[in-house]
DOBATOR-15268 format. One record per residue: x, y, z of N, C-alpha, C, O, CB in turn; chain. Coordinates in Angstrom, 2 decimals, m for minus. Glycine has a CB too. Layout:
% residues N
X,Y,Z,X,Y,Z,X,Y,Z,X,Y,Z,X,Y,Z,A
...
END
This chain:
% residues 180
m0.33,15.05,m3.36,m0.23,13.80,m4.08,m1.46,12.95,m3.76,m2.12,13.04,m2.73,1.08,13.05,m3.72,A
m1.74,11.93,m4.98,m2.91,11.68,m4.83,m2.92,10.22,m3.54,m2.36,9.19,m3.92,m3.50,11.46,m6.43,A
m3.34,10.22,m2.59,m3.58,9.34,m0.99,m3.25,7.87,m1.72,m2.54,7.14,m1.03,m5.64,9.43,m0.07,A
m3.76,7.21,m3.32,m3.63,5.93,m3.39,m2.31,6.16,m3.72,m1.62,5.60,m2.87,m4.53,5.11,m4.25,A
m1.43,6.88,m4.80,m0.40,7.00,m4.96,1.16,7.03,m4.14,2.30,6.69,m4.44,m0.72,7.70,m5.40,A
0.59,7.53,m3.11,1.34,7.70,m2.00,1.30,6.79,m1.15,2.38,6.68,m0.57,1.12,8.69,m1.45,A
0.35,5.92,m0.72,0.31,4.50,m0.58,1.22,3.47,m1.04,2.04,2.74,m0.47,m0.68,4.19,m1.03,A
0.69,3.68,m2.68,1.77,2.32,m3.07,2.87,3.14,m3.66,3.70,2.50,m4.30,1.13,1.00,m4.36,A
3.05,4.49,m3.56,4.75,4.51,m3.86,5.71,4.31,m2.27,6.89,3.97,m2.28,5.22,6.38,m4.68,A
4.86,4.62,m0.91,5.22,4.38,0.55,5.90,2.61,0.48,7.03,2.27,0.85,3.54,4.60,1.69,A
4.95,1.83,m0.03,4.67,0.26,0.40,5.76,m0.27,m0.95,6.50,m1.25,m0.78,2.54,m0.39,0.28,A
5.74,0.38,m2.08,6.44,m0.27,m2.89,8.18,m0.30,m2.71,9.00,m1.17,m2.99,5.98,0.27,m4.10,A
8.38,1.54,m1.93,9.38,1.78,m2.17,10.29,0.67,m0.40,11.49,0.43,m0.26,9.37,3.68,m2.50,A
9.11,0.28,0.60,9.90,m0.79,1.50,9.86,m1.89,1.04,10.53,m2.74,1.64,9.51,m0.98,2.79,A
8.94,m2.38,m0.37,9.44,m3.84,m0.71,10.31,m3.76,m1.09,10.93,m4.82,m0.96,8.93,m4.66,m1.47,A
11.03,m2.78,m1.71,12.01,m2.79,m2.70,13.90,m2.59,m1.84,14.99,m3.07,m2.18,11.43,m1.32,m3.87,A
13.61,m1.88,m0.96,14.58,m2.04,m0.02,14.60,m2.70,1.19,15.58,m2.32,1.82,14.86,m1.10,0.24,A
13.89,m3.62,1.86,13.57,m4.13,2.83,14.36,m5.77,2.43,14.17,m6.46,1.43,11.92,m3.90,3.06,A
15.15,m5.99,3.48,16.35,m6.88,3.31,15.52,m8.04,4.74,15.31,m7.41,5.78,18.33,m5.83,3.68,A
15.24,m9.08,4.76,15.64,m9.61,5.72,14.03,m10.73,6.54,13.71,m11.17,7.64,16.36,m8.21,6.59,A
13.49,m10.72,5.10,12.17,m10.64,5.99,11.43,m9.55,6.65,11.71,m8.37,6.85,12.35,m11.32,6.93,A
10.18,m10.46,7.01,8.61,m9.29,7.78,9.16,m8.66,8.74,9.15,m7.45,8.49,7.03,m10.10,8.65,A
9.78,m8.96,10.02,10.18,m9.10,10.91,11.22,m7.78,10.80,11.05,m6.81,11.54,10.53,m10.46,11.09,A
11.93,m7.82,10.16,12.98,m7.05,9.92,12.77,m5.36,9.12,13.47,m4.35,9.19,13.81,m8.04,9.09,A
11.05,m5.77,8.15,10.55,m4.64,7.82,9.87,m4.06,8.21,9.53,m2.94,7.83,10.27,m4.56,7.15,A
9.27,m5.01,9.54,8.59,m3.57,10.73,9.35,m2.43,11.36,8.69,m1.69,12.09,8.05,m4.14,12.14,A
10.25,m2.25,11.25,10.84,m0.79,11.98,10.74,0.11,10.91,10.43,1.24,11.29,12.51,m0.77,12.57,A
10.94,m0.06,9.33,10.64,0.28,8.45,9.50,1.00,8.52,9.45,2.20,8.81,10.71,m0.52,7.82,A
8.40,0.18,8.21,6.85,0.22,8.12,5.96,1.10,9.14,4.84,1.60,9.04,6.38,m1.20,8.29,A
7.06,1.08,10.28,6.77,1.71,11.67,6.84,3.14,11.23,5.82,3.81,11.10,7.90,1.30,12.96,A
8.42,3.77,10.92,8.87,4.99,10.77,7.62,5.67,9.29,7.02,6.73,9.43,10.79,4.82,10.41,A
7.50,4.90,8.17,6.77,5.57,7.43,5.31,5.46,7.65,4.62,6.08,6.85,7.10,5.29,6.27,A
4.66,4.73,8.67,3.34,5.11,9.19,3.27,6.59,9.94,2.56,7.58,9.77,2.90,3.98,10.20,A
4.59,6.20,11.05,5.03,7.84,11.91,4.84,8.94,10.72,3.77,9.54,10.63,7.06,7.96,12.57,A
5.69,9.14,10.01,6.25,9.82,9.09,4.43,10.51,8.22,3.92,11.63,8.25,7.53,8.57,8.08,A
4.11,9.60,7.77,2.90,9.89,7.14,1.74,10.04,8.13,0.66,9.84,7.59,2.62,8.84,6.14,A
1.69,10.24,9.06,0.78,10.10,10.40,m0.51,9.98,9.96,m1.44,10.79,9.92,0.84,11.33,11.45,A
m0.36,8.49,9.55,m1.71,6.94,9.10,m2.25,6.75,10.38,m3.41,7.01,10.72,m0.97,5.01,8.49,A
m1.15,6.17,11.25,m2.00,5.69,12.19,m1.46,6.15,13.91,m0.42,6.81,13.88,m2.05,4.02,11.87,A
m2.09,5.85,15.51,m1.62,5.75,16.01,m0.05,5.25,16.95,0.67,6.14,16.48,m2.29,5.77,15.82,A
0.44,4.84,17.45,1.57,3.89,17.77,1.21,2.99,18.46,2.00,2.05,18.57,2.63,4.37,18.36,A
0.05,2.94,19.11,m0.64,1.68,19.70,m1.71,1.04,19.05,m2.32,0.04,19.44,m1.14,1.93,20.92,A
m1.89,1.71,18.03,m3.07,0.71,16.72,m2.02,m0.09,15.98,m2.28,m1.19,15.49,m4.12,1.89,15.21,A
m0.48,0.64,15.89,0.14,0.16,14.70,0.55,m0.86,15.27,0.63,m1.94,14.68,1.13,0.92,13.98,A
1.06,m0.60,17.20,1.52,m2.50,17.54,0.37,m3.18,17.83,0.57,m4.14,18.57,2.59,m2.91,19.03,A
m0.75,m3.00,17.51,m2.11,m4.05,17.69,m1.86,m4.54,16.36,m1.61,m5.74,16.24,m3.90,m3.35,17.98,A
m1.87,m3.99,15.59,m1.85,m4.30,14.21,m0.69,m5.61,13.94,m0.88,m6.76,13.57,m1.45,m2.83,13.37,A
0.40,m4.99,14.26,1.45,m5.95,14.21,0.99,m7.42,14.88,1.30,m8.50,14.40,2.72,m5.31,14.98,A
0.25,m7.26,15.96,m0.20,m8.41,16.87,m0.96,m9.30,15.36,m0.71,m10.36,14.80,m1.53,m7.79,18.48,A
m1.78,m8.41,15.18,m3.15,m9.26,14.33,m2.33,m9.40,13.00,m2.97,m9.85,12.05,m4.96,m8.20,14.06,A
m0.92,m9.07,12.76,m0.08,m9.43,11.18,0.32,m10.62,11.63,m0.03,m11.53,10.87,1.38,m8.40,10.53,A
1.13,m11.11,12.87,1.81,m12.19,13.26,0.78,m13.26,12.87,0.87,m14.01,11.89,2.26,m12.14,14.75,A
m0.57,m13.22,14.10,m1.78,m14.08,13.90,m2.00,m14.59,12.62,m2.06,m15.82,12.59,m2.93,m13.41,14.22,A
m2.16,m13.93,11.43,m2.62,m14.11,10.35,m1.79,m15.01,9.39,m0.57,m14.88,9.27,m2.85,m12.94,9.92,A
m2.36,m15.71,8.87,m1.78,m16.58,7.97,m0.86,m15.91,7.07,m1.52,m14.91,6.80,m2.75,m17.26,7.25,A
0.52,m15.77,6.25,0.91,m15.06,5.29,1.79,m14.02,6.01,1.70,m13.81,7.22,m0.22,m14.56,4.48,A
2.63,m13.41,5.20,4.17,m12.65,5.45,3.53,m11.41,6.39,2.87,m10.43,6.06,5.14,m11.94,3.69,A
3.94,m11.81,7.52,4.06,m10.06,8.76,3.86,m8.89,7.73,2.75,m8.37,7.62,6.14,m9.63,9.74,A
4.81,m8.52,7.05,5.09,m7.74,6.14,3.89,m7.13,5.27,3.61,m5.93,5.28,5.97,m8.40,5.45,A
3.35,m7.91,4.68,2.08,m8.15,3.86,0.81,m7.75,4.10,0.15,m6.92,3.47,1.89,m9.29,3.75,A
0.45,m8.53,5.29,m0.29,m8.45,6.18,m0.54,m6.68,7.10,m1.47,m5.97,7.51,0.30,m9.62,6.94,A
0.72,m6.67,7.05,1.02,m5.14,7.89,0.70,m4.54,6.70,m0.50,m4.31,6.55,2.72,m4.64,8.63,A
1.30,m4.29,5.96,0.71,m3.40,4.62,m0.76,m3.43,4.34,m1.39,m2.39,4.12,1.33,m3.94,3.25,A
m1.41,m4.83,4.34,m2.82,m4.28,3.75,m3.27,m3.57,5.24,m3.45,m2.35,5.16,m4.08,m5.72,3.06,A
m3.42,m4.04,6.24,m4.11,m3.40,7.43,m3.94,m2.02,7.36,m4.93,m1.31,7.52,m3.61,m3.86,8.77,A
m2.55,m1.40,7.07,m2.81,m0.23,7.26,m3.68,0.54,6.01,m4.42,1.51,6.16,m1.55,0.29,7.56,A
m3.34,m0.22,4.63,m3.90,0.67,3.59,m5.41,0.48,3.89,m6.25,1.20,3.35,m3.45,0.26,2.01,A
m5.77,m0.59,4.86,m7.18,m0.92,4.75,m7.49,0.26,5.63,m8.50,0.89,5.32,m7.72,m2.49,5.24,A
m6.89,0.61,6.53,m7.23,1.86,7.56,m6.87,3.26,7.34,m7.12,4.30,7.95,m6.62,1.65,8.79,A
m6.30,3.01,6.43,m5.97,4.56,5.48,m7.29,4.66,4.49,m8.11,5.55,4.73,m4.22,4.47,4.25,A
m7.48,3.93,3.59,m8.20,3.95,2.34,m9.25,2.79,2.41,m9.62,2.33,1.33,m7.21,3.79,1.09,A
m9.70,2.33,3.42,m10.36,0.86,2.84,m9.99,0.04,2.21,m8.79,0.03,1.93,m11.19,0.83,2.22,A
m10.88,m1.06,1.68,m10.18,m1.74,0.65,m9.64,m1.81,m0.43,m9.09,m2.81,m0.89,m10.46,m2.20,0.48,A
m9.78,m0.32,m1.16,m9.22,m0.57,m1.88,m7.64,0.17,m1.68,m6.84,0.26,m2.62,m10.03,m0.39,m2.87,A
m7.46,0.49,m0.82,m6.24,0.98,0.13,m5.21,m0.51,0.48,m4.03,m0.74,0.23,m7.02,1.75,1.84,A
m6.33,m1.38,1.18,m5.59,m2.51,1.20,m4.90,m3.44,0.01,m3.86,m4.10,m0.02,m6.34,m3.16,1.80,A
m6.01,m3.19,m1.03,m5.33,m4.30,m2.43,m3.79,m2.93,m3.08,m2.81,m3.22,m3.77,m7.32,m4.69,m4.41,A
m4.08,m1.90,m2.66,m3.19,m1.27,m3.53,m1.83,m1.61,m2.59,m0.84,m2.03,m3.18,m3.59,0.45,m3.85,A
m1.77,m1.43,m1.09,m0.77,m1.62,m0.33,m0.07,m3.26,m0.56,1.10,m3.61,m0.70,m1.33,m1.28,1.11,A
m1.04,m3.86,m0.55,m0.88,m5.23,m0.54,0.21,m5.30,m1.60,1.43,m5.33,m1.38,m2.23,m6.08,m0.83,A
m0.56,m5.31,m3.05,0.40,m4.83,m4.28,1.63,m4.30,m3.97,2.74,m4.70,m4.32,m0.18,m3.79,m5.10,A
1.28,m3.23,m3.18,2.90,m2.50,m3.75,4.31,m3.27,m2.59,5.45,m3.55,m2.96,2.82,m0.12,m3.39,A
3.82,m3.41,m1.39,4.60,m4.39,m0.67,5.10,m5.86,m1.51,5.92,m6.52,m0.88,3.68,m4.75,0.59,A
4.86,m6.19,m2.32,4.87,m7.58,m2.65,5.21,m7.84,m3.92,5.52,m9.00,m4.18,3.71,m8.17,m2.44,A
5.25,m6.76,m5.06,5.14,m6.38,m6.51,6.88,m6.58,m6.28,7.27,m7.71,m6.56,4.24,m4.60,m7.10,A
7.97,m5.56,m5.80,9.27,m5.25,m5.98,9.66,m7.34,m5.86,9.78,m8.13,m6.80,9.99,m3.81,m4.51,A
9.75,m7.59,m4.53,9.90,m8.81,m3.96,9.80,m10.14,m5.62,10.61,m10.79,m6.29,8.41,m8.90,m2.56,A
8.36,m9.93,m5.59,8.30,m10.68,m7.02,9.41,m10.44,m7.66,10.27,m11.31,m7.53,7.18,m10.29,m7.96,A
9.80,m9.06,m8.65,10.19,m8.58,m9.78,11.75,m9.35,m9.31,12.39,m10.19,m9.94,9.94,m6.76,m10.06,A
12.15,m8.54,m7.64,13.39,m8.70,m7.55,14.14,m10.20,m7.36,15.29,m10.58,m7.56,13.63,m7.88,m6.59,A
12.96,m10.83,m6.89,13.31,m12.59,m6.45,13.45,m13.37,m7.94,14.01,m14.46,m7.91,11.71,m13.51,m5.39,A
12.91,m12.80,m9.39,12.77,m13.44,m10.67,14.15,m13.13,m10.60,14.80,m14.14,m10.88,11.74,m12.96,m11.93,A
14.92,m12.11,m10.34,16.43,m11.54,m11.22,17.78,m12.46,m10.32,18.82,m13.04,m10.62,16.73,m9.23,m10.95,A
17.03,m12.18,m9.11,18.42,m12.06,m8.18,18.21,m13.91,m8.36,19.02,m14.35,m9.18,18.33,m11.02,m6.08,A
17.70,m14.51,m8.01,17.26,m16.28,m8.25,17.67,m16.85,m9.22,18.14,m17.97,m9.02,15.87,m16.67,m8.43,A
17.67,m16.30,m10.66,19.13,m16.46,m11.49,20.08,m16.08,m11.30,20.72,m17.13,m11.35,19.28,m16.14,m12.48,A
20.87,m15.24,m11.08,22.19,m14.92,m10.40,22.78,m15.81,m9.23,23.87,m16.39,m9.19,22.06,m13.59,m9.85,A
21.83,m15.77,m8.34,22.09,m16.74,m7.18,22.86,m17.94,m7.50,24.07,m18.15,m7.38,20.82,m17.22,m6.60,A
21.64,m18.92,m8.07,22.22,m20.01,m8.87,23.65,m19.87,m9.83,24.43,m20.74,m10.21,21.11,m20.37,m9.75,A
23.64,m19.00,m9.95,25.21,m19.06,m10.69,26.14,m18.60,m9.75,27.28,m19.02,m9.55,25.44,m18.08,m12.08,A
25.69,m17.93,m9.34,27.17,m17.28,m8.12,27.28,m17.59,m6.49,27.86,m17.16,m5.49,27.11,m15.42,m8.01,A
26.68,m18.24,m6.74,26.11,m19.12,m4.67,27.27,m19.61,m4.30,27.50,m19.74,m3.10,24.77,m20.87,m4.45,A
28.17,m19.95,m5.25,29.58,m20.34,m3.88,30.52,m19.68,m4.46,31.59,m20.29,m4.45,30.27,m22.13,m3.53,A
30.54,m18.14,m5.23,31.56,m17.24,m4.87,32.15,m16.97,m3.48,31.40,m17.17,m2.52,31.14,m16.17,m5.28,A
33.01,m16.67,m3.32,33.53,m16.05,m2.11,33.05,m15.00,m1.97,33.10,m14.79,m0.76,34.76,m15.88,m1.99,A
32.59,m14.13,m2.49,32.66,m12.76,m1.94,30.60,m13.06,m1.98,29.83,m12.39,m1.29,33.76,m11.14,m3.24,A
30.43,m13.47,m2.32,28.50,m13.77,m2.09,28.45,m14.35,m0.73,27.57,m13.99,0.06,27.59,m15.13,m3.33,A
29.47,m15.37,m0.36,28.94,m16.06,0.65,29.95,m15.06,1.86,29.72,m15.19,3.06,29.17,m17.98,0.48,A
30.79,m14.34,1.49,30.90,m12.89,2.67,29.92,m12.09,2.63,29.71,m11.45,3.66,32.07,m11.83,2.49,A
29.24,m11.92,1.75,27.85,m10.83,2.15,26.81,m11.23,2.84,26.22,m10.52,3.65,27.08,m10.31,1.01,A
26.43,m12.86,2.46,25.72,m13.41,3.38,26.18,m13.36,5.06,25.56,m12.75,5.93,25.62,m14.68,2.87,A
27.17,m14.00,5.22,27.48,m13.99,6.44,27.52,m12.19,7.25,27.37,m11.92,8.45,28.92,m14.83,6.36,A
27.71,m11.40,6.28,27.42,m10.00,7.00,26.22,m9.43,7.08,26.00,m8.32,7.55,28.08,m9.03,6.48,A
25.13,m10.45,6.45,23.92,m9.75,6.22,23.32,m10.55,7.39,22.63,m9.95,8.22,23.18,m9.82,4.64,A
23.55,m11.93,7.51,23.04,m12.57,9.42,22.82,m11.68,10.41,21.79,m11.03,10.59,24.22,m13.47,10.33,A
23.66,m11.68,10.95,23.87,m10.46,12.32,22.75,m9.42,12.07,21.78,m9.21,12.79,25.61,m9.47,12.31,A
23.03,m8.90,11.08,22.79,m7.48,10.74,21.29,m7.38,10.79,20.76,m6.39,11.28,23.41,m7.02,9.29,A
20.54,m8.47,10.25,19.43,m8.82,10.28,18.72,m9.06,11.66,17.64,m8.60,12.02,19.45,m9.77,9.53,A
19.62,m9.94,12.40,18.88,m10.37,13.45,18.91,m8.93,14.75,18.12,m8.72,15.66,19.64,m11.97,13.96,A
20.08,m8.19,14.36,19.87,m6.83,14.60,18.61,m5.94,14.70,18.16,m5.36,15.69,20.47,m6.38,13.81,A
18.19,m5.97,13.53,17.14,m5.59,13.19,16.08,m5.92,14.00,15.57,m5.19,14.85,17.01,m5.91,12.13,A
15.70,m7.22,13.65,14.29,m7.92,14.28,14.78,m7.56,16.11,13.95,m7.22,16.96,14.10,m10.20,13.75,A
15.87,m7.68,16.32,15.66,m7.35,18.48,15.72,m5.68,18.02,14.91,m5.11,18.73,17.68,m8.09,20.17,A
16.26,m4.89,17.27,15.51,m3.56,17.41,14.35,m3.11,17.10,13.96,m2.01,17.52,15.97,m2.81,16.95,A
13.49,m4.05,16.17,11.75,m3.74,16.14,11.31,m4.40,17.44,10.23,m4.07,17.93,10.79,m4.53,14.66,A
12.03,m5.27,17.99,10.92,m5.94,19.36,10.88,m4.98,20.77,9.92,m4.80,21.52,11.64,m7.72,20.01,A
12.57,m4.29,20.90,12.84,m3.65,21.78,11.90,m2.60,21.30,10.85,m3.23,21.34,14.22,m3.46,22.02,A
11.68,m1.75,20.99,11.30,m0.38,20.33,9.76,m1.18,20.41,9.10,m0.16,20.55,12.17,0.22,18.51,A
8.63,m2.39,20.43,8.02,m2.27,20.40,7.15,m2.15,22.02,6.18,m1.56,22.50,8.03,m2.85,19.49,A
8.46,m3.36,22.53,8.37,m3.14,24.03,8.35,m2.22,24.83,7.78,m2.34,25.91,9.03,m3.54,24.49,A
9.01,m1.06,24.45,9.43,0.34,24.70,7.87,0.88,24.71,7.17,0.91,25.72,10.58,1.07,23.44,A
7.45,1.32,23.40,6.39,1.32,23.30,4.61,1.18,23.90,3.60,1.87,24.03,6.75,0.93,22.83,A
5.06,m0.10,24.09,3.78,m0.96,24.93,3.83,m0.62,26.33,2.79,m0.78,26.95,3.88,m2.70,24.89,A
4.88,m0.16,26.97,4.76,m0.15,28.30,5.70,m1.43,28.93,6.38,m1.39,29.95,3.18,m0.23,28.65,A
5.55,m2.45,28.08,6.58,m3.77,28.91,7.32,m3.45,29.65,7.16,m3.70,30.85,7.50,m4.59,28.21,A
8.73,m2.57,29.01,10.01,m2.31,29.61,10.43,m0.71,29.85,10.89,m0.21,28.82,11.03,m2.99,28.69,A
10.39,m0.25,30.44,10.33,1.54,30.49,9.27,2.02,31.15,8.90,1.29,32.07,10.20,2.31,29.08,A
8.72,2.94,30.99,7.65,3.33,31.16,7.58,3.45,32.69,8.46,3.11,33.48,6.73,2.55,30.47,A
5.93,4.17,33.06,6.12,3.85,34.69,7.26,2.98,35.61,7.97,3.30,36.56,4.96,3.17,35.00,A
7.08,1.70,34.84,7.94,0.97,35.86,8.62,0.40,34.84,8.37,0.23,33.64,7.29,m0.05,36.99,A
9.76,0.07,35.74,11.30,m0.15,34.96,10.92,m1.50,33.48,11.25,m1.61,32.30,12.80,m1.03,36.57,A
9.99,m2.35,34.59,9.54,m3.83,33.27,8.40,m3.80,33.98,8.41,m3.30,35.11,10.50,m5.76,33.14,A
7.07,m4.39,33.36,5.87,m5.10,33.25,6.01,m6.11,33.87,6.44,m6.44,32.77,5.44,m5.39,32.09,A
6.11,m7.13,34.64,6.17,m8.28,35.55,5.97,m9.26,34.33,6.70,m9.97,33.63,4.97,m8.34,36.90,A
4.34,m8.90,34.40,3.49,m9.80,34.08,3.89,m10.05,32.38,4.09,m11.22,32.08,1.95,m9.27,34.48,A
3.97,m9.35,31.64,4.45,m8.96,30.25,5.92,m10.15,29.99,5.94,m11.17,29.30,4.95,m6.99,30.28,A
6.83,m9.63,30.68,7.98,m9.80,31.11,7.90,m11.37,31.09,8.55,m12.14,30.39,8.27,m9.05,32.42,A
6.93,m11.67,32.04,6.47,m13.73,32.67,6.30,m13.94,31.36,7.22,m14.65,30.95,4.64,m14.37,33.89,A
5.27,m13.54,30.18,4.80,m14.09,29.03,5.93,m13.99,27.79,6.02,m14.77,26.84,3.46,m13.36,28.72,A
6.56,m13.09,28.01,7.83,m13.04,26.96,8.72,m14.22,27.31,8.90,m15.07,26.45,8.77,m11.58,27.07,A
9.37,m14.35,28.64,9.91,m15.47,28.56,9.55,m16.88,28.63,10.37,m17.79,28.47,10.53,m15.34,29.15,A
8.04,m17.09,28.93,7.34,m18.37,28.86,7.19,m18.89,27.32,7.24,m20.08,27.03,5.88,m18.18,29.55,A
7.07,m18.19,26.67,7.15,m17.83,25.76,8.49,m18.36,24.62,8.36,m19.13,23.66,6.99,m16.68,26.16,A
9.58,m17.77,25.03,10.83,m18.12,24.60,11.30,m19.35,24.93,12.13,m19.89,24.19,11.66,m17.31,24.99,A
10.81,m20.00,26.13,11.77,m21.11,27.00,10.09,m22.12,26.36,9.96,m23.21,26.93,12.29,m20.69,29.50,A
9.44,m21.92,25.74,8.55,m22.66,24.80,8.61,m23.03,23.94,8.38,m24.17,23.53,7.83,m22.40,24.52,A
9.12,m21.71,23.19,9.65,m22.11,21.75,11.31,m22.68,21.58,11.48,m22.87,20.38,9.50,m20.70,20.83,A
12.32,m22.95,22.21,13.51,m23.33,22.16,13.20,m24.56,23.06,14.26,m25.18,23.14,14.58,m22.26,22.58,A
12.46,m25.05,23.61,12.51,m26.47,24.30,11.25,m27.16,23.54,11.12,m28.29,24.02,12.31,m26.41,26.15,A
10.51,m26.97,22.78,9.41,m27.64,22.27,9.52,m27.47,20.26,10.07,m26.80,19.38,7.87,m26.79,23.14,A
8.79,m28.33,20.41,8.02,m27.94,19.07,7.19,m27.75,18.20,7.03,m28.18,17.06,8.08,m28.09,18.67,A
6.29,m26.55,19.32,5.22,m26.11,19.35,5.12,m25.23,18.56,5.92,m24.30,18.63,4.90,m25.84,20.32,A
4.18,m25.22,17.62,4.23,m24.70,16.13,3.58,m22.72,16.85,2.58,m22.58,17.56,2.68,m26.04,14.64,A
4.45,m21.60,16.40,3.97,m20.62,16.55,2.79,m20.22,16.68,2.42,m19.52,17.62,4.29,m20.22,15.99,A
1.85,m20.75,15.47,0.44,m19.96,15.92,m0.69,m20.86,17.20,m1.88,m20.54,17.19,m0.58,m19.77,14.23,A
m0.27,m21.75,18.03,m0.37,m22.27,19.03,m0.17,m21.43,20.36,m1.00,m21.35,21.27,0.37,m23.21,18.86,A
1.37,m20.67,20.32,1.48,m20.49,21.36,1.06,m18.78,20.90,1.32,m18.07,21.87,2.85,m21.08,22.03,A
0.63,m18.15,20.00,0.14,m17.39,19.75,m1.48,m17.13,20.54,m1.83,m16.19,21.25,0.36,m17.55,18.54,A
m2.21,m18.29,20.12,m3.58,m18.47,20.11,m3.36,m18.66,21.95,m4.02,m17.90,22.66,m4.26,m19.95,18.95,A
m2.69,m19.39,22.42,m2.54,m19.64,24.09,m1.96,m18.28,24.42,m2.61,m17.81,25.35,m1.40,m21.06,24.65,A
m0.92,m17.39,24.01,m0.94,m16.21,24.44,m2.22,m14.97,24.46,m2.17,m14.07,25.30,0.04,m15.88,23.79,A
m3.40,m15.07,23.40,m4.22,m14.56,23.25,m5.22,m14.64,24.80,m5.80,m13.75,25.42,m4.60,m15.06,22.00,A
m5.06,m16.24,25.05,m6.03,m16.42,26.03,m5.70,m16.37,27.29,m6.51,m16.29,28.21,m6.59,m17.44,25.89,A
m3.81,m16.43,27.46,m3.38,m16.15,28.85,m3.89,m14.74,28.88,m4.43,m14.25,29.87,m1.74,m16.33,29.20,A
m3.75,m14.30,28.08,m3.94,m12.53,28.17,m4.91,m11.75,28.41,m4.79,m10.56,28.71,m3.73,m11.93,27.17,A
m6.19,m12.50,28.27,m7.36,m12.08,28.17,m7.71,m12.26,29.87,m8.34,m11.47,30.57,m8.24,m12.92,26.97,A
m7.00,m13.81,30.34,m6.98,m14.11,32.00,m6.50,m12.82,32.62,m7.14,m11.93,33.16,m5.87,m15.45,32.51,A
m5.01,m12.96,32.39,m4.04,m11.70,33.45,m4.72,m10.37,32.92,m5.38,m9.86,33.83,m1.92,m11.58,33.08,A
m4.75,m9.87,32.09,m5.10,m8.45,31.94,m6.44,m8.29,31.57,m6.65,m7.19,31.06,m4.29,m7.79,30.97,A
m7.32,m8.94,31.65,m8.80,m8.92,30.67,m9.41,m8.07,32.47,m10.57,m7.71,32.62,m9.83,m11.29,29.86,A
END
């Protein structure tokens, strides 16, 4: 199959089922990089690092990087596209419906089962990335130091209101201190 094709039928076919937000479509995005063996597993969580950083949807972002590292750019505009094309099509349909059926009962039971389920998700892409990185597993049981920045981190963002790409940009530079 032809490499652009397979690109955006890869990227189109997780916009199109990917429930929950960016966040929630990295484990996704993860398995069909594996699957298609695009990239490393430690380029793909650098990558993820430099999707968060970036202005615009994790999701998005993760898509062009990789098509940009599969195919170049024009790898990236096709990935970009196909991540983002379903989302459009599907947000025009379901956004009328919504509005009419938003305080059914049985809509606002799917919502409430789709919460959890979601936030499921996002602590199984973080665990699995931690896994990964070395943080938690690995040689040693946790990373100390890793470990200090995850929860400085957390007890930052729930006591302040310190806008994410702040403590992003200050994680960049604690990091470069402890591990550089």
């Amino acid at each position: 199959m032809n490499a652009f094709l397979d690109l955006f039928i890869t990227f189109f076919k997780l916009g199109l089922v990917s429930f929950g937000g960016g966040y929630a479509m990295i484990p996704l995005i993860q398995t069909e990089v594996q699957n298609h063996h695009w990239l490393s597993m430690s380029i793909f969580t650098d990558m993820i690092a430099i999707s968060a950083m970036a202005p615009g949807p994790i999701a998005t972002n993760t898509a062009t990087i990789v098509g940009d590292k599969c195919l170049g750019l024009p790898g990236a505009v096709v990935a970009c596209l196909a991540v983002t094309l379903p989302s459009l099509l599907l947000i025009l349909v379901i956004g009328k419906l919504f509005v009419k059926f938003q305080n059914h009962p049985l809509v606002k039971a799917a919502f409430y089962g789709l919460r959890p389920t979601i936030v499921g998700i996002i602590v199984f892409a973080a665990v699995k990335f931690a896994l990964s990185d070395g943080i938690i597993g690995g040689g040693h049981l946790i990373d100390v130091k890793s470990a200090l920045l995850l929860l400085a981190a957390m007890v930052i963002l729930i006591k302040t209101r310190l806008h994410p790409a702040y403590l992003i940009l200050a994680a960049g530079i604690v990091g470069m201190v402890m591990f550089g």
